[in-house]
C-alpha positions in Angstrom: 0.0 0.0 0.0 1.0 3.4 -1.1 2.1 5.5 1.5 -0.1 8.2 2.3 1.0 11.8 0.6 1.3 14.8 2.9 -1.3 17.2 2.4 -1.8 21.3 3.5 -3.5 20.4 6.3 -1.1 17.4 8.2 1.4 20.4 7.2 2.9 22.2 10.2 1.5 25.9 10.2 3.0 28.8 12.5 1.4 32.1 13.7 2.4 35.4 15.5 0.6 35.5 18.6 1.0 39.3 18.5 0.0 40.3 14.9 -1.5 36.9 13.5 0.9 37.1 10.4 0.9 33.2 9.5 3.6 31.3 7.4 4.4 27.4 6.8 7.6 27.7 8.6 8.9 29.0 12.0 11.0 32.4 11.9 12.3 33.9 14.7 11.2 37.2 14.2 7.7 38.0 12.6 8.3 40.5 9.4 5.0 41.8 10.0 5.3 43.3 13.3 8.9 43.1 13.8 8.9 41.1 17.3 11.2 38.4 18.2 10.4 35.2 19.8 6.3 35.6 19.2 6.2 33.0 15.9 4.9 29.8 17.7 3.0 26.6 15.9 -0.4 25.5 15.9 -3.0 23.0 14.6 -5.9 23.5 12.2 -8.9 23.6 14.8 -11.1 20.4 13.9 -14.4 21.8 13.2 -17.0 21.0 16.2 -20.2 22.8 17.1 -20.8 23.9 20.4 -24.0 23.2 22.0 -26.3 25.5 23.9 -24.6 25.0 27.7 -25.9 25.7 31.5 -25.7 29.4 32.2 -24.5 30.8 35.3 -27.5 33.3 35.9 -30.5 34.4 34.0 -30.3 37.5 31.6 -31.9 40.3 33.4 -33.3 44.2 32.2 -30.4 46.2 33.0 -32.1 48.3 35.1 -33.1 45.0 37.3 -29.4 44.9 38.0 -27.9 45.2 41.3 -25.3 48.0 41.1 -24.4 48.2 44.7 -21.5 45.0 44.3 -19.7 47.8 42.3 -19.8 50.6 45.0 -16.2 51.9 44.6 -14.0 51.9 47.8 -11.6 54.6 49.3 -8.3 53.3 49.0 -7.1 56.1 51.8 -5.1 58.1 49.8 -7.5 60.7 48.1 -4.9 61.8 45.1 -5.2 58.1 44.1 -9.1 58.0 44.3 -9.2 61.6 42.4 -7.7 59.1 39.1 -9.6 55.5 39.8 -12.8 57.7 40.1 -13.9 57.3 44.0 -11.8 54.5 44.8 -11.5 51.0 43.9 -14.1 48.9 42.8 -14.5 44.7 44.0 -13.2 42.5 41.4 -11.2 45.3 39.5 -7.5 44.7 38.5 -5.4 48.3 37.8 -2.3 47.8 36.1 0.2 50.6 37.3 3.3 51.3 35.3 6.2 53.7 35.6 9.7 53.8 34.9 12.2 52.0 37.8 12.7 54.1 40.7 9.7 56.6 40.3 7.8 55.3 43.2 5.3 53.1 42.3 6.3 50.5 45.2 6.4 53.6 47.7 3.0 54.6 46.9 1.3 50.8 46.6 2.8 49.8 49.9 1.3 53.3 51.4 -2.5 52.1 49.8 -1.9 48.8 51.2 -1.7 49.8 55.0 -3.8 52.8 54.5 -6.8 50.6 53.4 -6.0 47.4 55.4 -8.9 47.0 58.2 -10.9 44.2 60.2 -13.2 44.2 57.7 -10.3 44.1 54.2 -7.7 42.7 54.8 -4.8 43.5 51.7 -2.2 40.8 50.9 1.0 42.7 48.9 3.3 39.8 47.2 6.5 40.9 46.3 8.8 39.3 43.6 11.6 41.8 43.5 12.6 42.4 46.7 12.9 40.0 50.0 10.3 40.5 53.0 12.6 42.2 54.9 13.3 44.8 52.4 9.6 45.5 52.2 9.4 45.6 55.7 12.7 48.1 56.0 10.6 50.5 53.6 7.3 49.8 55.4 9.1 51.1 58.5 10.3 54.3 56.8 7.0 55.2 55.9 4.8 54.2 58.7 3.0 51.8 56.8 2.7 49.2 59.3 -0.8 47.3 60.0 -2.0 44.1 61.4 -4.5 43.9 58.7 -1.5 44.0 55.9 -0.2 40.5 55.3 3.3 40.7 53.4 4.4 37.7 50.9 7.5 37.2 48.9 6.6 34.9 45.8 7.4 34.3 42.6 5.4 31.3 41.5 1.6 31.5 40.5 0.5 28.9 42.4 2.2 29.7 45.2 0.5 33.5 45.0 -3.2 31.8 44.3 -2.6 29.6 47.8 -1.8 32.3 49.4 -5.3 34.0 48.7 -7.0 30.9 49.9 -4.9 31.1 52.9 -5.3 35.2 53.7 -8.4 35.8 51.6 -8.1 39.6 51.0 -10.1 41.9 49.8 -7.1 43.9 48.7 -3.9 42.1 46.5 -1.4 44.0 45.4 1.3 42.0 43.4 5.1 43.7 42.2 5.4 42.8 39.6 3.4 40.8 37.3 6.5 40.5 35.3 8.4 38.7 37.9 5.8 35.7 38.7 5.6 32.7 36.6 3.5 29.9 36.2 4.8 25.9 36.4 2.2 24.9 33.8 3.7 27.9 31.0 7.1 27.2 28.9 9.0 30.2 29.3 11.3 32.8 31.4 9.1 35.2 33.9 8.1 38.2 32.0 7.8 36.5 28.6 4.8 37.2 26.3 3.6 33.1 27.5 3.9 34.1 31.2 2.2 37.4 31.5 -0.5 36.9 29.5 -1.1 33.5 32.0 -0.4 35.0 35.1 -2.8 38.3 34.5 -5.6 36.2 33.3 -5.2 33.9 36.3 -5.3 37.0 38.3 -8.1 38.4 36.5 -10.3 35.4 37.3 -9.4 35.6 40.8 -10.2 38.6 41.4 -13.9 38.5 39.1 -14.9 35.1 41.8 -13.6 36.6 44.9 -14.8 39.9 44.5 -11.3 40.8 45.2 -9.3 44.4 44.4 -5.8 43.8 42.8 -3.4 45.8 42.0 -0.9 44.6 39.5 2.9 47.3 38.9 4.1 46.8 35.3 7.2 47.3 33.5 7.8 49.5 31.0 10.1 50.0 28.3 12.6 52.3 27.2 10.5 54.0 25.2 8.4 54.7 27.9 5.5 51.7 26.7 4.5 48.9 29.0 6.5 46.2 28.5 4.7 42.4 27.8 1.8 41.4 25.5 -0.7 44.6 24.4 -3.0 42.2 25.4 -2.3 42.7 29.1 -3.5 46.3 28.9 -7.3 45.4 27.0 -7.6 42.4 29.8 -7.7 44.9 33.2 -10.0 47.1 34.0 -7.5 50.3 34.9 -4.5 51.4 33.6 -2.6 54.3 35.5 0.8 56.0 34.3 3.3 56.8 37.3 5.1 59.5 36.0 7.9 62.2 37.2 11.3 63.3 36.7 13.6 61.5 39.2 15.7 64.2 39.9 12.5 66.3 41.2 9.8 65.9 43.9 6.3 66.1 41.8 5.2 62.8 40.4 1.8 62.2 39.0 -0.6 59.5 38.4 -2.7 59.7 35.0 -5.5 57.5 33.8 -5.0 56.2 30.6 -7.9 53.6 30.9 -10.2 53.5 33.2 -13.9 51.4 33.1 -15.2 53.0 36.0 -14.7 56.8 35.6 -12.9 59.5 33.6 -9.4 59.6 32.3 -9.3 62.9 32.6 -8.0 63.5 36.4 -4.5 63.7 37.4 -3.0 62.7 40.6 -0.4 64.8 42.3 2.5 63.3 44.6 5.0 64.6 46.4 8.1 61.9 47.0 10.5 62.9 49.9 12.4 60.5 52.3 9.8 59.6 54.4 7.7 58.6 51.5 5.1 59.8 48.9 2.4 62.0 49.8 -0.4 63.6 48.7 -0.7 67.1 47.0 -4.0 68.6 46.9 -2.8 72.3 46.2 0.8 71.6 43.8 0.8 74.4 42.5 3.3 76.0 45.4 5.5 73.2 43.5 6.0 74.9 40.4 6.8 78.7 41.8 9.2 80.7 43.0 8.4 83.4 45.5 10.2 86.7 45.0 10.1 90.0 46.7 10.4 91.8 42.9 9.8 90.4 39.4 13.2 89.3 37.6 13.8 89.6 33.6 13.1 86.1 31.7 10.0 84.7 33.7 6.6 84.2 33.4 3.8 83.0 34.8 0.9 80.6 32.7 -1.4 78.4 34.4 -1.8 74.9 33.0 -4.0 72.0 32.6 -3.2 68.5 33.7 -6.3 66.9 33.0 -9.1 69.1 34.5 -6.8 70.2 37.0 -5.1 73.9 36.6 -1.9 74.1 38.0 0.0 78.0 38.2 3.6 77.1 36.4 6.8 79.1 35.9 8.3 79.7 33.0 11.9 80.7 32.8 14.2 82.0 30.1 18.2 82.9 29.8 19.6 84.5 26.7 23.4 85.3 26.7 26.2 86.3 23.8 26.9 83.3 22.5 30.9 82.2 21.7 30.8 79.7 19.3 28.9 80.2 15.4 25.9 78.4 15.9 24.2 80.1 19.5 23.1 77.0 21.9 19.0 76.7 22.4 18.5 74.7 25.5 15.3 73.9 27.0 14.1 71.5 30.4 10.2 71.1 30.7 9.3 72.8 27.7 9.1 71.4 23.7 12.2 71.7 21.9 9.7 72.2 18.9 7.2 74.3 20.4 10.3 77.4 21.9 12.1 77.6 18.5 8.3 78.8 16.9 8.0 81.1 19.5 11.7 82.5 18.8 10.9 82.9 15.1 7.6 84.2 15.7 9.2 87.3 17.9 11.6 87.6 15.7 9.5 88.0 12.5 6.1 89.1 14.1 7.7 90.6 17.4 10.4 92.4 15.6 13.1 91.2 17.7 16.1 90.3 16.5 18.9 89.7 19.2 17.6 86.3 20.1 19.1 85.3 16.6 22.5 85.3 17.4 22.4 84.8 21.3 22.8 81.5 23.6 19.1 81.0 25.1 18.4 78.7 27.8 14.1 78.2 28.7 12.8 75.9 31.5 10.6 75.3 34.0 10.3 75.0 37.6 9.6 72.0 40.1 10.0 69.2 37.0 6.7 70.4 35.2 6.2 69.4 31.5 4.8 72.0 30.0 3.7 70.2 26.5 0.2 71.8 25.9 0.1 75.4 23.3 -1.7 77.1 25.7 1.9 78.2 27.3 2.6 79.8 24.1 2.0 83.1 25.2 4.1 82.3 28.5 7.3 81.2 26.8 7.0 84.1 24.1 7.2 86.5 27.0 9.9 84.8 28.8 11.8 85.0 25.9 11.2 88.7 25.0 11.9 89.2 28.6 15.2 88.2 28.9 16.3 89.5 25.7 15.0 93.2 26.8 16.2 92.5 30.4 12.9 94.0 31.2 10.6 91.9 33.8 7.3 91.8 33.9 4.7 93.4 35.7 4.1 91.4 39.3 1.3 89.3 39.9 0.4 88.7 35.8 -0.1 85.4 34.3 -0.6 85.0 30.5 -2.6 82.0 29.0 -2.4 81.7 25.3 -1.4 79.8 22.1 0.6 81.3 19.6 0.2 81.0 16.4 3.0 81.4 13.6 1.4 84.5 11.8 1.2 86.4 15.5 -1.9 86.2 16.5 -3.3 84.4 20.0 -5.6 81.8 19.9 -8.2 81.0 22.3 -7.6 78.0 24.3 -9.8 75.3 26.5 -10.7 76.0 30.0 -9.8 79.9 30.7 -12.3 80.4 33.3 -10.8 77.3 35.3 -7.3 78.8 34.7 -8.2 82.1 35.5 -10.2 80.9 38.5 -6.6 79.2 39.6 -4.6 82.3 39.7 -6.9 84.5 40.9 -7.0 82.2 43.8 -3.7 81.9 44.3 -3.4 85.7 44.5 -2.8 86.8 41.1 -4.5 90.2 40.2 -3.5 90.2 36.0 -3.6 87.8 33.3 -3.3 88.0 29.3 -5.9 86.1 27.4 -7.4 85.3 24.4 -10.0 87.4 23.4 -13.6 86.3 25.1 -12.0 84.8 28.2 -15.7 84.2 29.4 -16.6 85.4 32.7 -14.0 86.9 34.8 -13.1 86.3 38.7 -13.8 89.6 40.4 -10.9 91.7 41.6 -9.3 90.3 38.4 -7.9 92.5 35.5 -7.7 90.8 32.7 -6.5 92.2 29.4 -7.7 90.6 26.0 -4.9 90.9 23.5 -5.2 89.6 19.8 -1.6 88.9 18.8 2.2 89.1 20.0 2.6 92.7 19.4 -0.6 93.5 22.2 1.4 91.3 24.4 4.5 92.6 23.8 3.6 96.0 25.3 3.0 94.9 28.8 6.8 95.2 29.3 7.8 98.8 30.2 8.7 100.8 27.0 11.4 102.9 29.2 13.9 99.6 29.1 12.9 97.7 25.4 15.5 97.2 24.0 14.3 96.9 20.5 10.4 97.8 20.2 9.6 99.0 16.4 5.8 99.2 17.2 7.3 102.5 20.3 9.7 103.5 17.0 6.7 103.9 14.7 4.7 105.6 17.6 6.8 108.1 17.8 6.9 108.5 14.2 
């Protein structure tokens, strides 16, 4: 008897479990999507059909539907409930992710003893560090509680036993790239493992009715590292962000099933640990008896939340051909339009061939155009050597022919300053209604804004030239 020829279908077939791109042999790096390591083989499904099944419970009217089980609690730390959108809900999973060493462990290990009680207990598993070294930090910021139960694991099974064993109605696991499952092929953090290890999580936490918190990697481009997957399975996804060199560090919500993504979180991280800021704006400014060339005042928002930020600016003879543009908080991008604007719209030209340094203050990123207007004073600031008048704030985007566009939120901004003390502010025109005591001036493009510096120390003003023409 013949021996049986081969077909397609006995063949071998591979896939990418990230893009789906299939092929008849195994590569070790898709072509589609670039990835390494995520070709893997698999069987042509044998066609069944699945029969109606047992359900769990009956399909109600949604308005029949008991919404209390969902009733979101405090997790103690009300920056951290301002982003999940009252607090954490039973049986949600938040995936927190940051760069290494921004605090995410600091601030988790603070949640976990803050909302540890008789009635929730919280279980945090640890699969970096030892016990000890968890206890060492718990210690240093008073984050010590009966109700907390500490684990160092980095096995799934072992982490799921010890949920039988504490039944909590908190978990909070660092990381989910460190734990690994027995049953899974493959090194802790691969593709294989997280996408196990999160669903078993998930489940867990769906039957139990059980809050987790999972802390995430991230990559050097700033992306959470693992399967996208991991990111469409929970419920929450938060962004720890800050500058490691400065205090501020905030929380954004970049997914969030229970509320908006809107809010923004504000820490402060000092030795003793990360606290709260419900007023950050104190961050961001510097207090002076009198106003000093090359800084202005803009108020910003993070989210709906305005926050008063300082805008500085440098400009020096420069010694070498090509001047040196230097920024720190502020788009490379977004300063160099504002230095061609003044110097084509503005009319001043000795930022051309002069060093100029711009920043901010505190380790605020000041990406949105409605600092425009802030920046271009800064800059025509320090090149006059003039300061501006005390107490003023400008709000504004710039555009490239000169004139200042309206932006989002100007009542809420203005609302900021004025209750932070500030008595003047340039807008947009329209600015909506304005906080009383408040002098507000409406100006239309960069030359109306350019005459709030004093004309008696310009150093190059052509619209005073053409005046006194």
């Amino acid at each position: 008897m013949a021996a049986r020829t081969k077909t397609t279908k006995d063949r071998p077939s591979y896939r990418c479990t990230e893009c789906g791109w299939q092929t008849a042999k195994w590569l070790g790096r898709c072509p589609e999507c670039h990835a390494w390591g995520t070709v893997e083989e698999y069987g042509v499904p044998a066609v069944r059909t699945t029969t109606p099944g047992r359900v769990t419970t009956s399909a109600l009217p949604i308005g029949q539907v008991d919404g209390r089980q969902a009733t979101a609690r405090s997790t103690g730390v009300p920056e951290l409930d301002r982003v999940l959108g009252g607090g954490l809900v039973p049986g949600a999973v938040v995936l927190v992710a940051g760069e290494p060493g921004v605090g995410k462990s600091t601030l988790l290990l603070d949640v976990a003893a803050k909302s540890a009680s008789d009635e929730h207990r919280t279980l945090y598993v640890t699969g970096e560090e030892s016990a000890s070294q968890v206890r060492l930090r718990a210690d240093r910021i008073h984050a010590i509680d009966d109700h907390l139960y500490l684990a160092a694991e980095t096995d799934l099974s072992a982490v799921l036993g010890h949920l039988d064993a504490v039944k909590p109605s908190l978990l909070i696991l660092d990381s989910v790239q460190t734990v690994a499952s027995p049953e899974i092929d493959g090194a802790p953090g691969g593709m294989a493992q997280v996408r196990e290890v999160a669903g078993a999580l998930i489940r867990a936490s769906k039957d139990r009715g059980m809050s987790t918190l999972l802390v995430g990697h991230v990559t050097k481009d700033g992306a959470i590292a693992g399967p996208r997957l991991l990111e469409h399975l929970v419920d929450v996804v938060l962004s720890f962000e800050g500058d490691r060199h400065a205090r501020l560090r905030l929380v954004r919500g970049v997914k969030n099933r229970y509320g908006t993504t809107d809010e923004v979180g504000c820490f402060e991280l000092h030795d003793e640990g990360i606290t709260g800021l419900a007023d950050p704006s104190g961050l961001f400014l510097t207090r002076r008896a009198e106003p000093v060339p090359g800084t202005c005042l803009t108020v910003t928002l993070e989210g709906r939340r305005p926050l008063v930020a300082e805008v500085q600016a440098l400009t020096v003879d420069s010694q070498i051909p090509s001047p040196r543009r230097t920024t720190s908080g502020l788009e490379t991008s977004r300063v160099s339009m504002m230095l061609a604007v003044l110097e084509q719209r503005g009319r001043i030209s000795a930022l051309g061939k002069r060093d100029i340094y711009s920043a901010t203050v505190g380790g605020v990123k000041l990406s949105e155009p409605a600092a425009d207007l802030a920046v271009a004073l800064a800059l025509a600031s320090a090149a006059s050597d003039t300061p501006l008048p005390k107490n003023l704030v400008a709000i504004g985007e710039v555009g490239l022919a000169g004139e200042v566009r309206r932006v989002t939120g100007v009542q809420r901004r203005l609302s900021e300053a004025h209750r932070l003390g500030f008595t003047h502010a340039l807008v947009p025109g329209d600015p909506g209604k304005i906080p009383s005591g408040m002098k507000v001036l409406e100006v239309a493009d960069i030359g109306d804004a350019l005459r709030v510096l004093p004309r008696s120390r310009r150093r190059e003003a052509p619209r005073d030239e053409e005046d006194r023409r």
